[in-house]
C-alpha positions in Angstrom: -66.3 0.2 39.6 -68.7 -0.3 36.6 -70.1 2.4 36.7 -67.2 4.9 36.1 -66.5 2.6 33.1 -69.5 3.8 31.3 -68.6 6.6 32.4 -65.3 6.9 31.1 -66.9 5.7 27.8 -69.6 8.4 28.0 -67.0 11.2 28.9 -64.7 9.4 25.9 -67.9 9.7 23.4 -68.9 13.3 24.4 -65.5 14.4 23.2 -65.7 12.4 19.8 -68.6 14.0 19.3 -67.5 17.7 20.6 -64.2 17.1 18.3 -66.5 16.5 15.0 -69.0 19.5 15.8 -66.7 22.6 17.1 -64.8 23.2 14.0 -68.7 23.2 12.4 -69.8 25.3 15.1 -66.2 27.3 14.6 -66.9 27.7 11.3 -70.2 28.5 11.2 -69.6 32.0 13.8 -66.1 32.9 11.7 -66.4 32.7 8.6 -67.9 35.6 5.9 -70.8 35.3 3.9 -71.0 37.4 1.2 -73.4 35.7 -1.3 -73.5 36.5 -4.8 -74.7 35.1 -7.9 -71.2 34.4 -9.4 -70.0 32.1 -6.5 -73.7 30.6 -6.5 -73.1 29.1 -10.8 -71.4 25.7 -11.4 -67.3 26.0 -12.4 -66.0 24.2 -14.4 -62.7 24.6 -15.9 -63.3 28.6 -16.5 -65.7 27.4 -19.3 -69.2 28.1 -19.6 -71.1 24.5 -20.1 -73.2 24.4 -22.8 -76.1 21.7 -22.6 -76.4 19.1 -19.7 -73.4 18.8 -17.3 -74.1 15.6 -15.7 -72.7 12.6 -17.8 -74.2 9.2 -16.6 -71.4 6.7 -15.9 -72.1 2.8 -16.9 -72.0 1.0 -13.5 -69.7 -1.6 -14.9 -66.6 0.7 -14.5 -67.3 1.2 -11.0 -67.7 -2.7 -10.2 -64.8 -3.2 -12.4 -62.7 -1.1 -9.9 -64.5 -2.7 -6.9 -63.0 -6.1 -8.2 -60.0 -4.3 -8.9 -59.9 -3.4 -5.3 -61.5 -6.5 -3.6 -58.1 -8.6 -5.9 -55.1 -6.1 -5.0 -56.3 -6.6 -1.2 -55.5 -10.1 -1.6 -51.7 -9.1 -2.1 -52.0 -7.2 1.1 -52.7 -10.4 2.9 -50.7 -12.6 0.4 -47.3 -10.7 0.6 -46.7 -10.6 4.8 -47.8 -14.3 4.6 -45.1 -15.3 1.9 -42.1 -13.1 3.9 -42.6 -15.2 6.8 -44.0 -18.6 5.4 -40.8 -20.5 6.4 -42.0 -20.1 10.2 -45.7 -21.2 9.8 -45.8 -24.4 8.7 -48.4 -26.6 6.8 -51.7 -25.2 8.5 -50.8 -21.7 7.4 -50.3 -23.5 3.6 -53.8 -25.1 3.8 -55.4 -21.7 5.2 -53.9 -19.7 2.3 -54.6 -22.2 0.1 -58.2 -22.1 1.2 -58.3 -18.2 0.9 -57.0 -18.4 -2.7 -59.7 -21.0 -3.3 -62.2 -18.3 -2.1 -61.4 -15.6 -4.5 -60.5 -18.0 -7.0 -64.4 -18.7 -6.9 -65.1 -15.0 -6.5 -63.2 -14.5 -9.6 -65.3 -17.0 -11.5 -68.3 -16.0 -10.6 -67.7 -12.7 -11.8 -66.4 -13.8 -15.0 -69.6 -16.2 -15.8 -72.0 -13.0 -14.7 -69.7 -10.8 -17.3 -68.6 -8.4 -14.7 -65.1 -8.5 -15.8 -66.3 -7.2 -20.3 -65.1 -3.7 -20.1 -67.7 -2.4 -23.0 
């Protein structure tokens, strides 16, 4: 009996895998090539760049929107919590309260480091 559960998950894995390679394999038989040096250059916007086209990015915008991301979760959890609060009782109030406390901290912490200066 064990051992057809492996290997149901074997068989199970084998088409995971099978799913994620055949349209490769598909693709690879089917499709044209036609190289050429036009489709070979860079596009962009139908205008020929002039001088560097990759523009470094300050890493600050990208943890901004991290913490941007990581905070609008919490309403995610917050909201179904709040719909059926009446229900729950005090142990749900002192877990929510302890999960506000959390990113509460989490929002300090990045404050004091700076994370949060736009420029």
């Amino acid at each position: 009996m064990m051992l057809t559960n492996y290997a149901f998950i074997g068989l199970m894995l084998l088409a995971a895998i099978a799913f994620g390679v055949a349209p490769l394999v598909v693709v690879a038989l089917v499709a044209p090539r036609k190289p050429s040096r036009i489709k070979g250059e860079a596009y962009e916007c139908g205008v020929v760049t002039s001088g560097e086209t990759w523009v470094r990015f300050r890493i600050q915008y990208y943890i901004y929107a991290l913490m941007f991301v990581v905070f609008d979760i919490e309403t995610v959890f917050l909201y179904p919590w709040a719909v059926s609060y009446a229900g729950l009782g005090a142990f749900a109030l002192v877990e929510m309260v302890i999960f506000l406390a959390i990113l509460a901290i989490g929002l300090v912490y990045a404050w004091a480091k700076g994370v949060l200066r736009w420029a």
